[in-house]
C-alpha positions in Angstrom: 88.9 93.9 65.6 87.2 93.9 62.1 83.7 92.6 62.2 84.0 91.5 58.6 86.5 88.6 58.3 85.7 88.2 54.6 83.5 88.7 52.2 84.2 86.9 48.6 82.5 85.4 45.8 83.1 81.8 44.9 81.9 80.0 42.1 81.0 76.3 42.4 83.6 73.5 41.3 86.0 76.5 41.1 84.4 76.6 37.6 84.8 80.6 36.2 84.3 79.7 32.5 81.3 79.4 30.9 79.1 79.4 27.6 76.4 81.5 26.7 73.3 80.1 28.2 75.2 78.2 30.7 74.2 79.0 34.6 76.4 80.8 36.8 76.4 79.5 40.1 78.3 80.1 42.9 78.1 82.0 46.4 78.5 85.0 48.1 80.5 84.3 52.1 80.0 86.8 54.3 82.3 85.7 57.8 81.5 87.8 60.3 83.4 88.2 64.2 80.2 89.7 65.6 76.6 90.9 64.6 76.3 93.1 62.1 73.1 95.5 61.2 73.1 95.9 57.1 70.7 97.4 54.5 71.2 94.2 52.1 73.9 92.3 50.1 73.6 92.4 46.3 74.9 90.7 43.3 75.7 92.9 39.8 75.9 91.1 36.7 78.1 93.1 33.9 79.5 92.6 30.4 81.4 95.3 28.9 83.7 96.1 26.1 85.9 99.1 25.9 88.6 100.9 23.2 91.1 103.2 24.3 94.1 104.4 22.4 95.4 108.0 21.4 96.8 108.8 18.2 98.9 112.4 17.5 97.8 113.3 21.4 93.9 112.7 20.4 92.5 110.1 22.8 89.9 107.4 21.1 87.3 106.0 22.8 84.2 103.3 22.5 82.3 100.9 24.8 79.5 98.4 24.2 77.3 97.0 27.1 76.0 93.1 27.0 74.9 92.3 30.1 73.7 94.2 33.1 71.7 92.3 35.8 71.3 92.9 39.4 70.0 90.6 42.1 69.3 90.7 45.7 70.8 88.3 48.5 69.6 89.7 51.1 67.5 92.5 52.9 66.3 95.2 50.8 66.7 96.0 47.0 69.5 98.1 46.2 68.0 102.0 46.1 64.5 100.9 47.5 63.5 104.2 50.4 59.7 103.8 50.8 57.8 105.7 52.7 60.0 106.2 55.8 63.5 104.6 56.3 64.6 101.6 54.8 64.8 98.5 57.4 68.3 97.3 58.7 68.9 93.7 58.7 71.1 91.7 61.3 73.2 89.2 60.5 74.6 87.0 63.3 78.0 86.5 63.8 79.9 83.5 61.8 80.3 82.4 58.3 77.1 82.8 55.9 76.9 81.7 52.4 74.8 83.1 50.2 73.7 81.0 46.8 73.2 82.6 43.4 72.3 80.9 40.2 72.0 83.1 37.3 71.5 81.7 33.5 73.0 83.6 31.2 71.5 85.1 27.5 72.4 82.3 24.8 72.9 85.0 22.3 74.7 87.9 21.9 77.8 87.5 24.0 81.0 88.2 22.6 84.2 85.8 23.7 86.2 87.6 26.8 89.6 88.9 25.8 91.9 91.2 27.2 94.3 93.4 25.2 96.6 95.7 27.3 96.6 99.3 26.5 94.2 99.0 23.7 90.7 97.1 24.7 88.5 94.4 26.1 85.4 92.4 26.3 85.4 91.4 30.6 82.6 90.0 32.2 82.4 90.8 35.9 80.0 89.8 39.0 80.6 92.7 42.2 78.6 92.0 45.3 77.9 94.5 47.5 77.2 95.2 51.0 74.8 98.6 51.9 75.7 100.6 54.9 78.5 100.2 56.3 79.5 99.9 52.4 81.9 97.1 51.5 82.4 96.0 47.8 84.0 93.0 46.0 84.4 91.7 42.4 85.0 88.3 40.6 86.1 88.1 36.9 84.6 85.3 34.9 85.0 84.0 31.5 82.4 83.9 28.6 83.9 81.0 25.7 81.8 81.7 22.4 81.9 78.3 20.5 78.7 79.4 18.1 80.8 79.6 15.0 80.7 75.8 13.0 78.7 78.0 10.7 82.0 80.1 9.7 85.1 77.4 9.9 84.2 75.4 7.0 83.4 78.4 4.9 86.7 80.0 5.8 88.5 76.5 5.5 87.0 76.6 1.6 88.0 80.4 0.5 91.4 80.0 2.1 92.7 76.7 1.0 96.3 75.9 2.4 97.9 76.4 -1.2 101.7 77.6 -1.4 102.3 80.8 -0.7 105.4 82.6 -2.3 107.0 85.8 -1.0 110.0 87.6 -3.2 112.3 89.6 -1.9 112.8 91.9 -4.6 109.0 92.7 -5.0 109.0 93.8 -2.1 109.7 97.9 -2.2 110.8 98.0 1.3 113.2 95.4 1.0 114.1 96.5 -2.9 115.2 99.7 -1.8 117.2 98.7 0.9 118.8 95.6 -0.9 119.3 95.0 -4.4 122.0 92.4 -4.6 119.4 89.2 -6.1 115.8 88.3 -5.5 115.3 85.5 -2.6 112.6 84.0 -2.6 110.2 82.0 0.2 107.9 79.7 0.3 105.3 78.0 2.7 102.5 76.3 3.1 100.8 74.7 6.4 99.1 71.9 6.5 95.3 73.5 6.6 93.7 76.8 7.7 91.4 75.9 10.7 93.1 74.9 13.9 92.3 74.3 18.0 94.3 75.6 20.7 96.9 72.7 21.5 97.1 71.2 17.9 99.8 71.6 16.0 100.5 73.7 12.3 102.9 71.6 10.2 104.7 73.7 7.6 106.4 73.1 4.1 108.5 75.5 2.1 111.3 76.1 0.1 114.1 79.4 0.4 115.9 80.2 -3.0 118.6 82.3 -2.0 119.9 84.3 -5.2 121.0 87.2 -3.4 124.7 88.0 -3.9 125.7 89.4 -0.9 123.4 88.3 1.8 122.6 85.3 3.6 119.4 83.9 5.2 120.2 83.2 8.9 117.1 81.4 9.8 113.8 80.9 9.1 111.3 81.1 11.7 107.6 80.6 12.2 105.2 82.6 14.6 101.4 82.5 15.5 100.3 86.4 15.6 97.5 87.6 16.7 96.0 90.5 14.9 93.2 93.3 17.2 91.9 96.0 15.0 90.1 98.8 17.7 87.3 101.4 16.4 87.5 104.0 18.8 86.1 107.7 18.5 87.2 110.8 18.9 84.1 113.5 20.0 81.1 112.8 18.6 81.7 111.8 15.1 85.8 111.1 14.1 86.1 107.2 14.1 89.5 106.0 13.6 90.8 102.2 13.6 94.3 101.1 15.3 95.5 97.8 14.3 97.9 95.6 16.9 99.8 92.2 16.6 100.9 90.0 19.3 103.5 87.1 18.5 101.4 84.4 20.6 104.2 81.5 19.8 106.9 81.3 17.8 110.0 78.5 16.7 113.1 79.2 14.9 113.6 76.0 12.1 116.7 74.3 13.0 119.0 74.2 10.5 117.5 76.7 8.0 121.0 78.9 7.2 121.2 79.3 3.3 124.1 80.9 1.7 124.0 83.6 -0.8 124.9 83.0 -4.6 122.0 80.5 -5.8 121.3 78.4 -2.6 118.1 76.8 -1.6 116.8 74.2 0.6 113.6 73.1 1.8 112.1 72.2 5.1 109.4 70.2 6.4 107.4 68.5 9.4 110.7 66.0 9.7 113.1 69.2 10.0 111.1 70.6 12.5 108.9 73.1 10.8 106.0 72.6 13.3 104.0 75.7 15.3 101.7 74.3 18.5 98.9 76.6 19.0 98.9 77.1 22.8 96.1 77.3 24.8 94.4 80.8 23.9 91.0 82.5 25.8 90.1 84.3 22.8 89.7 82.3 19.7 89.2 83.9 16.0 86.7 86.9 15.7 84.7 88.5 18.6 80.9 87.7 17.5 78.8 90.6 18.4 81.5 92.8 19.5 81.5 95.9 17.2 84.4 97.7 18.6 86.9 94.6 18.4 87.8 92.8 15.6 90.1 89.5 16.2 92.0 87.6 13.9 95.4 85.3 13.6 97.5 84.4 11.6 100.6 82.2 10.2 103.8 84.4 9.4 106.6 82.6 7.9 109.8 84.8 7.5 113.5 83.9 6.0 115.8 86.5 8.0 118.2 87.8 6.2 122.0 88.9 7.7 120.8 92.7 6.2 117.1 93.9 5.9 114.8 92.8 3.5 113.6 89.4 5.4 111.1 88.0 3.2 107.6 87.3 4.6 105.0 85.2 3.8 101.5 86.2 5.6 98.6 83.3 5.6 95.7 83.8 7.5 94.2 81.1 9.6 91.0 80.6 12.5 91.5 79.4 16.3 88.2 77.7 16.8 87.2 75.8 19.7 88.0 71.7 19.4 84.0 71.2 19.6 82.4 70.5 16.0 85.9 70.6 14.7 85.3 71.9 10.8 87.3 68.9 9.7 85.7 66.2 12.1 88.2 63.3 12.3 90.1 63.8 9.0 93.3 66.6 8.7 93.9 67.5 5.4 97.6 66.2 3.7 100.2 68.6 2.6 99.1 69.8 -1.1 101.4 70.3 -3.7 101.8 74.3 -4.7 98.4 75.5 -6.1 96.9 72.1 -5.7 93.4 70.7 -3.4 94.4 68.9 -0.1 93.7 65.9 0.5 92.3 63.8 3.7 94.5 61.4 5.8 93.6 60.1 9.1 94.0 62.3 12.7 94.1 62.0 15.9 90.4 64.0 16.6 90.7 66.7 18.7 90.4 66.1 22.9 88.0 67.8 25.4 89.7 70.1 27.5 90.6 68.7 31.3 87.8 68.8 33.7 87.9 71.3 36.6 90.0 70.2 39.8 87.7 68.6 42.2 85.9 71.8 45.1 87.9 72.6 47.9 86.0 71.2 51.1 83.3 73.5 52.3 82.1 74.2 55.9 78.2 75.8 56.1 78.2 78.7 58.7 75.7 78.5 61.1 73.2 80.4 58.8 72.4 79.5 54.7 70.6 81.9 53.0 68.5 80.7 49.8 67.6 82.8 47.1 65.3 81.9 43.8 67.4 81.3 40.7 67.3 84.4 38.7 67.2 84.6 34.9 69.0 87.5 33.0 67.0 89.1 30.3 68.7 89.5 26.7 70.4 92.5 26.0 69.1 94.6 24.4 70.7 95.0 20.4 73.2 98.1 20.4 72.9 100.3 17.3 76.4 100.9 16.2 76.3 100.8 12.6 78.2 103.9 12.5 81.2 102.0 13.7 80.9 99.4 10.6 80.6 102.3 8.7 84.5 104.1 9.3 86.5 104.9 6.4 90.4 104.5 7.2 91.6 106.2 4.0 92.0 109.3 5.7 93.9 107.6 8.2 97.9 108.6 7.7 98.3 105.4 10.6 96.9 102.4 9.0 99.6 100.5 9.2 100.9 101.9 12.7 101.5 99.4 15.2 102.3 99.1 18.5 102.0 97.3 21.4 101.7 98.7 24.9 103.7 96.3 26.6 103.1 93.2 24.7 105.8 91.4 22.4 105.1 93.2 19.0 105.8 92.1 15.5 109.0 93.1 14.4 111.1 92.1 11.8 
């Protein structure tokens, strides 16, 4: 029979997100069927980021560290020898639990996002037991909501004005169809959203194409990664990515060729709910990642040449919202908005209620430990890549996530 029955970390509440500056606390169970003689039990701290992708067989890499803190539990520090051999502790048999508390920095975190194939920024806690070696690891989540500072200036340099797309100036779409322009256009309602509120939309489609028709048009939520990876010691090179978070086809949005239009609006069902999303706009302090999103608005057409309109708007978190209790009206084209009331924006749900816990017949206490700041990474070089040497700006792909495609 296996001495060890389990050995897990556990967080208190069940609570695994948390804020810069916020404590972690939790505990490390050790269950044990019979004594067992150990070194010590420890607790690792990390925050990483990391870029992988290859591009013509020529694999790009970069990492950044944020956080690296270790504490001891129990018996000896980790890699301590002395003067003679290091001491082996007993532990009795039956369930122990082990308390942590760990604060961590207030600055200099980046948000914790995961991006298959191409990157992420994960935090991690591994506990460890020394001779006989056993090992295991808890992910936790690090929500950056330091940005006020950012929302209202992007809410004032991108205003939700009309935004017109034209078929026929597109040179894609121009040299694959030249039967009539069609035009589209689209507006939301503002530029600064929270996960779970909703972008309301208003446009117009001209259809003046002789030959083709617009099937639908449809409205999607896409996230945009750009990775700076390297290549040896010097060749930096930038991928780019999109992920279609959400996504609604308009109802009722087929317009015939020949001089057609229509509009559509929040009563027609134009209307994009942001779902709930880990990573909100940018990646502060992350200089490997950037992260963006945005509001794509496309008329599919029965042949190619869908018309596309691109606006770029900010996930932020519901707290400080940048437009407090008033939303923004629809604007006419080219026109300021204007404020009407809202419903403000509502806390997230509180964490279920523990799961009943049973002490063992030993409890361990441990001071609470404080993680130092990390230290600041020089990576300017990174800011500094060119891309216009870069035949693949433009390449995308996805890895096994839902691309953008027309």
């Amino acid at each position: 029979m296996e001495k060890l029955r389990q050995f897990a970390i556990e967080f208190d509440e069940r609570k695994d997100v948390f804020e810069p500056g916020e404590f972690v606390k939790g505990h490390v169970v050790v269950d044990l069927a019979e004594k067992m003689k150990i070194k010590g039990l420890w607790l690792q701290f990390h925050g990483r980021s990391k870029v992988s992708f290859d591009i013509h067989d020529d694999d790009y890499t970069a990492s950044e560290t944020y956080l690296s803190h270790e504490v001891t539990l129990f018996g000896n520090e980790q890699g301590q020898t002395g003067d003679g051999p290091v001491t082996s502790h007993v532990l009795p048999a039956g369930r122990h639990a082990f308390p942590f508390q760990v604060q961590l920095p207030a600055d200099g975190l980046p948000c914790s996002f995961e991006w298959q194939r191409y990157g992420y920024v994960r935090y991690t806690i591994n506990a460890t037991i020394g001779k006989p070696y056993q090992s295991t690891e808890k992910v936790f989540q690090v929500l950056d909501k330091g940005e006020e500072d950012s929302w209202e200036g992007f809410s004032r340099t991108h205003p939700p004005n009309m935004v017109l797309s034209n078929r026929d100036e597109d040179p894609v779409a121009a040299e694959c169809c030249s039967s009539g322009p069609v035009e589209l256009q689209a507006q939301p309602d503002r530029t600064v959203y929270c996960p779970g509120e909703v972008i309301t939309i208003r446009g117009t489609v001209e259809n003046n194409s002789s030959a083709d028709d617009v099937k639908h048009v449809e409205a999607r939520l896409v996230q945009v990664g750009t990775f700076h990876g390297r290549w040896g010691r010097t060749s930096w090179r930038v991928e780019e990515a999109t992920n279609i978070v959400e996504r609604v086809r308009l109802p009722n949005s087929v317009c015939k060729r020949g001089g057609r239009s229509f509009a559509f609006s929040p009563s027609d069902g134009a209307v994009l709910r942001v779902p709930p999303l880990s990573s909100l706009s940018l990646l502060r302090f992350c200089r490997i990642i950037d992260l963006g999103y945005r509001l794509d608005v496309v008329a599919k057409m029965s042949s190619a040449g869908s018309p596309k309109v691109k606006i770029p708007i900010k996930i932020c978190s519901c707290r400080h919202h940048p437009h407090g209790t008033a939303q923004p009206s629809f604007a006419t084209p080219c026109a300021a908005p204007q404020d009407s009331a809202q419903t403000p924006c509502t806390d997230p749900p509180a964490y279920a209620a523990p799961l009943p816990y049973v002490p063992g017949p030993v409890v361990v206490t441990q001071p609470t430990s404080r993680v130092p700041i990390a230290p600041d990474l020089d990576c300017a070089s990174v800011r500094g890549v060119s891309t216009s040497d870069s035949g693949d700006s433009d390449y995308k792909r996805m890895g096994g996530l839902d691309g953008c495609h027309d």
